[in-house]
C-alpha positions in Angstrom: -2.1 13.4 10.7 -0.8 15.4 7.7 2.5 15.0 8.9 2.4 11.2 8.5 -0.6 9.0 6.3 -1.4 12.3 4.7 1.7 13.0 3.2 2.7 9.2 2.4 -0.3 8.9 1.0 0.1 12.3 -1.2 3.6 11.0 -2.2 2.7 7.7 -3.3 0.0 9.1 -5.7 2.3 12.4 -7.1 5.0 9.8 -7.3 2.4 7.2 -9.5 0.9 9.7 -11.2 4.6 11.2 -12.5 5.6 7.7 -13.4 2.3 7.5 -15.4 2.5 10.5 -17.5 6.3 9.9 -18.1 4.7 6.8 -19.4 2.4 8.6 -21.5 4.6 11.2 -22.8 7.0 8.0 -23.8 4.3 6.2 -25.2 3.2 9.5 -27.5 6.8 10.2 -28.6 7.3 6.3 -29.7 3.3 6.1 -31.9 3.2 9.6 -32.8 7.0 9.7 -34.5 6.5 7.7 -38.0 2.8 9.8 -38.3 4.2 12.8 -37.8 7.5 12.2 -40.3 4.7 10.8 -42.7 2.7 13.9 -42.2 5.3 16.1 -43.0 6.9 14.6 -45.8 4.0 14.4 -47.3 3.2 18.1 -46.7 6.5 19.1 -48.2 6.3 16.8 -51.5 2.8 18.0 -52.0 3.8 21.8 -52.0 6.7 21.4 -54.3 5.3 19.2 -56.9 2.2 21.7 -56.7 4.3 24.7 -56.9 6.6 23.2 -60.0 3.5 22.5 -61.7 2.0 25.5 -61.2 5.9 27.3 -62.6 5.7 24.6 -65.3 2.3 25.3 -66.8 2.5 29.1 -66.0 2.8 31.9 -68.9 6.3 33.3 -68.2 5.2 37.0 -68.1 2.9 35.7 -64.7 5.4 33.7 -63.1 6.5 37.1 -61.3 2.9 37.8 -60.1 2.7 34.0 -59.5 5.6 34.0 -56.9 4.6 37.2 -55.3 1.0 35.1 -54.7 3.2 32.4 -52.8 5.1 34.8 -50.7 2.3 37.0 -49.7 -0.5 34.4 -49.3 1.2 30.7 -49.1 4.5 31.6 -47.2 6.3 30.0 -49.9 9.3 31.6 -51.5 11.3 30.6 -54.3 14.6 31.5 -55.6 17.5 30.1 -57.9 20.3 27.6 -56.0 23.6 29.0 -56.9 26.8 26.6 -56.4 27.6 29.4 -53.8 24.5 29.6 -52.0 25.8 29.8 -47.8 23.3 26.7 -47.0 23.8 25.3 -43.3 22.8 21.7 -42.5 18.8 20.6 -41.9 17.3 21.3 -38.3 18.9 18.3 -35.8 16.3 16.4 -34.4 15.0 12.7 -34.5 12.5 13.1 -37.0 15.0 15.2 -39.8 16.2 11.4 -41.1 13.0 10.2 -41.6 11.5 13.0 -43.1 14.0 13.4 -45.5 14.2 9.6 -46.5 10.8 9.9 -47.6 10.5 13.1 -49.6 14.0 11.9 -51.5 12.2 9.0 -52.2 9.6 11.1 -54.0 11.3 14.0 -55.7 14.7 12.5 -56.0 17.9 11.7 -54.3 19.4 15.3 -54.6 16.8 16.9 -52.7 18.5 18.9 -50.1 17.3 20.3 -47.0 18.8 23.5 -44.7 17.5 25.3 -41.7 19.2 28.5 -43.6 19.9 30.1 -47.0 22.0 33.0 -47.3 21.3 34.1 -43.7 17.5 33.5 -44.6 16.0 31.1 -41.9 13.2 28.6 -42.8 12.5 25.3 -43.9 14.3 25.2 -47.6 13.8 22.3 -49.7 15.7 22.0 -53.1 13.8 20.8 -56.5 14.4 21.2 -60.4 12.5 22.4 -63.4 14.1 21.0 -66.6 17.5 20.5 -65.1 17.4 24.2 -63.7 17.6 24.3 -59.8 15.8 25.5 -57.4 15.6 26.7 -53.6 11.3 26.2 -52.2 11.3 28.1 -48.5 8.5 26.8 -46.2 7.9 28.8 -42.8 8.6 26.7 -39.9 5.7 27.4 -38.3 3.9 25.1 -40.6 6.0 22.2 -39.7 6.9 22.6 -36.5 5.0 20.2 -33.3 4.9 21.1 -30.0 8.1 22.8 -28.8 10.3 21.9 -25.9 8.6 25.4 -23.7 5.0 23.7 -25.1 5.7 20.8 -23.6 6.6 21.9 -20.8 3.8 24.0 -20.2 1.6 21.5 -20.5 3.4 19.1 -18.3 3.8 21.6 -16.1 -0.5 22.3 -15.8 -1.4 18.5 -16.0 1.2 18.0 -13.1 -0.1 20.6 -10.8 -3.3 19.4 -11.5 -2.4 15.4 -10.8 -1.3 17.0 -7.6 -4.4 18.9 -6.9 -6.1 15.1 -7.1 -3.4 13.9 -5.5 -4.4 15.8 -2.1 -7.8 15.9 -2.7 -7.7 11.8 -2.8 -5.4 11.4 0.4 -7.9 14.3 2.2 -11.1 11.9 1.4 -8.9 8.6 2.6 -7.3 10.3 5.6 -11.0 12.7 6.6 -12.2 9.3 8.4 -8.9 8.7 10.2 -9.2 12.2 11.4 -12.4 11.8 12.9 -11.6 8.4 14.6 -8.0 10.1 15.9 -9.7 13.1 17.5 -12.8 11.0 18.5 -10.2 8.8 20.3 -8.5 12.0 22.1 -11.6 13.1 23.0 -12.4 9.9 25.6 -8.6 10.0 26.5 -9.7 13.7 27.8 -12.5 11.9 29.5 -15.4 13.5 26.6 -18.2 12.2 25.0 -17.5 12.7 21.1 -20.1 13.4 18.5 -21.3 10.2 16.6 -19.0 9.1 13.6 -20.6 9.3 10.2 -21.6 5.9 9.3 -21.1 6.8 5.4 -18.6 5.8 3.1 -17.0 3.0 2.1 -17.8 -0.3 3.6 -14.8 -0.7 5.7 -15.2 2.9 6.9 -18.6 2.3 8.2 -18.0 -0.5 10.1 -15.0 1.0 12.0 -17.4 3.8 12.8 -20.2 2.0 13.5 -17.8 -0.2 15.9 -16.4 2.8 17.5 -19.7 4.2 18.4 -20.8 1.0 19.7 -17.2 0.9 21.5 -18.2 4.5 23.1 -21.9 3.2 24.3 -20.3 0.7 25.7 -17.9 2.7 27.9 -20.6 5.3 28.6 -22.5 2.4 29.8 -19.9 1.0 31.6 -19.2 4.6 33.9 -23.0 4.4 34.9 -22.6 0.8 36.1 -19.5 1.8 37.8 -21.1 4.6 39.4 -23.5 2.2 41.0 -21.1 -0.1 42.0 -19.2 2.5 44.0 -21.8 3.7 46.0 -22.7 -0.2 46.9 -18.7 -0.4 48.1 -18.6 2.4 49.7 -21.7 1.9 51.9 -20.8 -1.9 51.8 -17.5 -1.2 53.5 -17.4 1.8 55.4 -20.1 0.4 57.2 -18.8 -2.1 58.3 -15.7 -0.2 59.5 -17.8 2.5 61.2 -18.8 -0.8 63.4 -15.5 -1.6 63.7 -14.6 1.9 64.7 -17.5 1.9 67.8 -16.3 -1.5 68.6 -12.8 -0.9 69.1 -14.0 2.5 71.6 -15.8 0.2 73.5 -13.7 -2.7 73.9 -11.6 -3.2 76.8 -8.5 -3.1 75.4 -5.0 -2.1 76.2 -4.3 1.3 74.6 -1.3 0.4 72.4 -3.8 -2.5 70.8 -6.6 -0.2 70.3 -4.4 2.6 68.7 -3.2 0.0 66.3 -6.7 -1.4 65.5 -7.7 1.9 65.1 -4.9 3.1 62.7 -5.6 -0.6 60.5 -8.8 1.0 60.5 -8.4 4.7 59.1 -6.0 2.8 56.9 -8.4 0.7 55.2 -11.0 3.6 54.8 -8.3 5.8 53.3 -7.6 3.1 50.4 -11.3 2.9 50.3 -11.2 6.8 49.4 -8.5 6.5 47.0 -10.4 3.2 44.8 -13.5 6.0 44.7 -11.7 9.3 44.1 -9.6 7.2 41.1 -12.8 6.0 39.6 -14.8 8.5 39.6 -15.9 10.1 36.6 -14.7 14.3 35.9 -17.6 15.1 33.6 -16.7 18.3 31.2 -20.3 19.6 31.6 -19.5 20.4 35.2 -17.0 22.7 34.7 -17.0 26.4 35.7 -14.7 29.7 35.8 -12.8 28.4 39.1 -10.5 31.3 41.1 -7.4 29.0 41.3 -5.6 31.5 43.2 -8.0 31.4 45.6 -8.5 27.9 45.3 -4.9 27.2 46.2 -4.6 29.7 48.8 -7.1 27.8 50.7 -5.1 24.3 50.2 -2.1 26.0 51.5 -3.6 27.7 54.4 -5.3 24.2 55.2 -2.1 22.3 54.8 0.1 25.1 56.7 -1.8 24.1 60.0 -0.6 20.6 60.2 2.6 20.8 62.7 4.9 19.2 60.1 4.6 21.3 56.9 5.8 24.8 56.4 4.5 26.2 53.1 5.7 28.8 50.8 3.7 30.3 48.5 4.1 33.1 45.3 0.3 33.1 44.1 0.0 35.8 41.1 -4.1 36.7 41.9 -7.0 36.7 39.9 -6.2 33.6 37.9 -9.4 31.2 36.7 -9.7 28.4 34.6 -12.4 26.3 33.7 -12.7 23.5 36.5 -14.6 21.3 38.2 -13.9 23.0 42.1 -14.6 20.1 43.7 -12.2 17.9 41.9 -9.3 20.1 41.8 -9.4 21.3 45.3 -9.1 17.2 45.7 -5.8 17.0 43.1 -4.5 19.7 45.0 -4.7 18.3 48.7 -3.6 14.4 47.2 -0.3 16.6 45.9 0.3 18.1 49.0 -0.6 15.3 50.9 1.5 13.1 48.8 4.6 15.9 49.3 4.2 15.7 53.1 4.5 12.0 53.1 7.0 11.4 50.9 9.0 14.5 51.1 10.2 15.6 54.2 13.3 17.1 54.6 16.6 15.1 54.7 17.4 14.3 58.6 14.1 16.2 59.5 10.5 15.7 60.4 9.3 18.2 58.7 8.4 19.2 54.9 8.6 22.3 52.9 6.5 22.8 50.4 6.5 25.4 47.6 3.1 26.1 45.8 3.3 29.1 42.8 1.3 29.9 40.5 1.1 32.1 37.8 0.4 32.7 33.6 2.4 31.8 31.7 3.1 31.5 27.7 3.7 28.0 26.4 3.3 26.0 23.3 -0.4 26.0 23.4 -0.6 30.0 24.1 -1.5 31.6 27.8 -2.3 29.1 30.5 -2.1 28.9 33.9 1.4 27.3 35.3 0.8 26.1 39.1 4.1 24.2 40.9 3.7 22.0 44.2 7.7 21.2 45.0 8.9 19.6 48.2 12.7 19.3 49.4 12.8 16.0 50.4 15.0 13.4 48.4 13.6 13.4 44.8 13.2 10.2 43.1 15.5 8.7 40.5 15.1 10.1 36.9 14.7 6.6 35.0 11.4 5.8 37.8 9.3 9.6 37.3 7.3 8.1 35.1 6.2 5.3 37.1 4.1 7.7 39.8 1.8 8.1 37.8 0.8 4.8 37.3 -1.8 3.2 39.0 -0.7 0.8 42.6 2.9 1.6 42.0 4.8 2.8 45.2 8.3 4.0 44.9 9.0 3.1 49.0 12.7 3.0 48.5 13.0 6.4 47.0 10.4 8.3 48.8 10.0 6.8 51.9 6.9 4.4 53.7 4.2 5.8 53.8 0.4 4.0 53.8 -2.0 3.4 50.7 -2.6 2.1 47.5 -0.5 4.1 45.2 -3.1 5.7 43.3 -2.5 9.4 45.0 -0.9 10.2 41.5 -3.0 8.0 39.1 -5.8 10.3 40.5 -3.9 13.4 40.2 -3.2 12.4 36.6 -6.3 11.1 35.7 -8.2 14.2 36.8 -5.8 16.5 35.0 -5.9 15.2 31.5 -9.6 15.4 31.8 -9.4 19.4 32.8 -7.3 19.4 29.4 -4.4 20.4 31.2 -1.1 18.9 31.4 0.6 17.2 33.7 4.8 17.5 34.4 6.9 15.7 37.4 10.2 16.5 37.6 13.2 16.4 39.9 14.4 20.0 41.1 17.7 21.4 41.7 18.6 21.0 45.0 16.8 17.5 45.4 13.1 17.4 45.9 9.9 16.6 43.4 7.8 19.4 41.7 4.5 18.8 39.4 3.8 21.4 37.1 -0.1 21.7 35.9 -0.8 24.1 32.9 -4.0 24.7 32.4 -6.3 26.7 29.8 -7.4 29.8 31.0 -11.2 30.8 31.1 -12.4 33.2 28.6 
């Protein structure tokens, strides 16, 4: 989630809020320019006209104790302009003109400004007593604004906190997407999810309060379908069991009743399948399961049946949390599926690999089991298509009977054991399906 609403959401607010305080800091520069010159100008006429009036009015024997007050306490120094003073040009920015438009209008026209007297930096402003001149020396701390390394500091602060906000505002928008998106994976997994908080904004409660409704419903719905499924299946495998007795009792020719009779185990096989794909792997049944035990037993089974040889390298002592019942089921379907549709090219027989062992993946230690034939494969572009439900790739696999769920169940039941499911060609023609599934603690 982060990688995609959260972070478009974070950088459409860090990219508003920059465009807002570059805004701002525009805005300040264009109303806080003429106060500022004002404000200045005004500070530097005021301190020369009061320091040439106190000169002026001064007895001459305290002018010297008089300056040595300015220096000392003020900051203020005075000293004679000499025709070869070493004066460099007023400090360049876009406030100098103005500033010095205004104090020339108030002391005079030959009021000069430099950045430096004779090596001496500060803010020097020229003025005359009785036609002698003079040099006035303010510190530039006491005109100076907010410098460039100010300014950025506290850019710098009020950005990183516009982008604290920022992610705090797209974690409060996204939190409720969270909770919908992992609420949602958890029925995919075939769970029951906790409630969604029906709090927040109106919008947000009513897509909870749907959602919860939505997973009532579907809870709901799987008891109703339970009940159905026990009426089929005594609904129709009665009738068949009938069937069954009547077709041993008939007079019939042999090759008529082994037909009948294989119509028959036909029908109650796709029965089977309808009930093993709709019924319901509940979580709360699951238990530390020996799968190396587990599919020792499958193979064993399997390896009496005179047309499958099995091979098996089954690391022991694996378990994982399982339903026994319903994965002893996925693994016969898969190995019943193999024997049908796998056999050997130009042979009546079908070898069947089964390993199993732990494995580190991208979700940590799990358990790695491989079923694998040798029989033809199926074409790349159509792998996917197995797993879905009533699809039957016949041309690629060979004709077998049923309803082309045998993988839809295999699936179905192994995304609700949180495990995952991989079917792939292997070299040397032939299918294998890969299960990986979380080991028990």
């Amino acid at each position: 989630m982060k990688s995609g609403l959260f972070w478009r959401t974070f950088l459409l607010l860090s990219f508003l809020t920059g465009l807002s305080m570059a805004s701002w800091i525009g805005m300040i520069n264009v109303f806080q320019r003429g106060p500022q010159a004002e404000q200045t100008a005004e500070l530097l006429v005021s301190v020369v006209t009061l320091t040439k009036a106190a000169l002026t009015h001064s007895a001459p024997d305290l002018r010297t104790e008089l300056l040595f007050e300015l220096v000392s306490n003020e900051g203020i120094r005075i000293l004679t302009l000499e025709p070869d003073d070493k004066v460099e040009p007023p400090p360049s920015n876009a406030l100098m003109p103005e500033i010095a438009a205004m104090v020339r209008q108030r002391l005079g026209k030959d009021t000069r400004f430099s950045r430096k007297v004779n090596d001496m930096p500060g803010f020097w402003v020229s003025f005359d007593i009785d036609g002698d001149k003079y040099w006035l020396m303010l510190e530039r701390d006491r005109l100076a604004g907010l410098t460039r390394v100010q300014w950025l500091g506290w850019a710098t602060v009020v950005g990183a906190l516009s982008l604290l906000g920022a992610a705090l505002i797209s974690t409060l928008i996204n939190r409720p997407l969270a909770r919908l998106t992992a609420a949602a994976r958890s029925i995919a997994q075939g769970k029951r999810p906790s409630p969604l908080p029906e709090k927040g904004s109106q919008e947000i409660i009513e897509a909870n309060r749907s959602f919860n409704q939505m997973v009532d419903d579907l809870q709901q719905l799987e008891k109703d379908r339970a009940i159905i499924l026990a009426g089929i299946s005594h609904d129709l495998r009665t009738p068949l069991a009938r069937m069954q007795l009547e077709v041993e009792m008939a007079n019939l020719p042999q090759e008529a009743r082994e037909g009948m009779q294989s119509d028959i185990a036909q029908m109650d096989a796709i029965i089977g399948q309808f009930l093993d794909f709709a019924r319901p792997t509940e979580a709360a049944t699951f238990v530390p399961v020996d799968l190396s035990e587990l599919l020792e037993d499958c193979a064993h089974a399997a390896a009496r049946l005179p047309d499958v040889r099995i091979a098996t390298a089954i690391e022991p002592g694996i378990h994982v949390p399982a339903n026994g019942t319903d994965l002893r089921r996925v693994i016969n379907n898969v190995i019943e599926n193999a024997r049908r549709y796998g056999k050997n090219p130009g042979a009546d027989i079908t070898e069947i690999d089964i390993a199993c062992q732990v494995k580190m993946t991208g979700h940590g230690r799990r358990a790695v089991v491989e079923i694998g034939d040798h029989g033809v494969g199926v074409p790349e572009d159509q792998i996917q298509l197995l797993l879905r439900p009533f699809t039957r790739l016949d041309s690629a696999r060979g004709q077998a009977n049923g309803a082309g769920l045998g993988l839809a169940i295999v699936e179905r039941v192994i995304t609700r054991h949180n495990a995952e499911l991989q079917v792939r060609n292997r070299d040397g023609g032939g299918l294998v399906l890969q299960f990986s599934f979380p080991l028990a603690s």
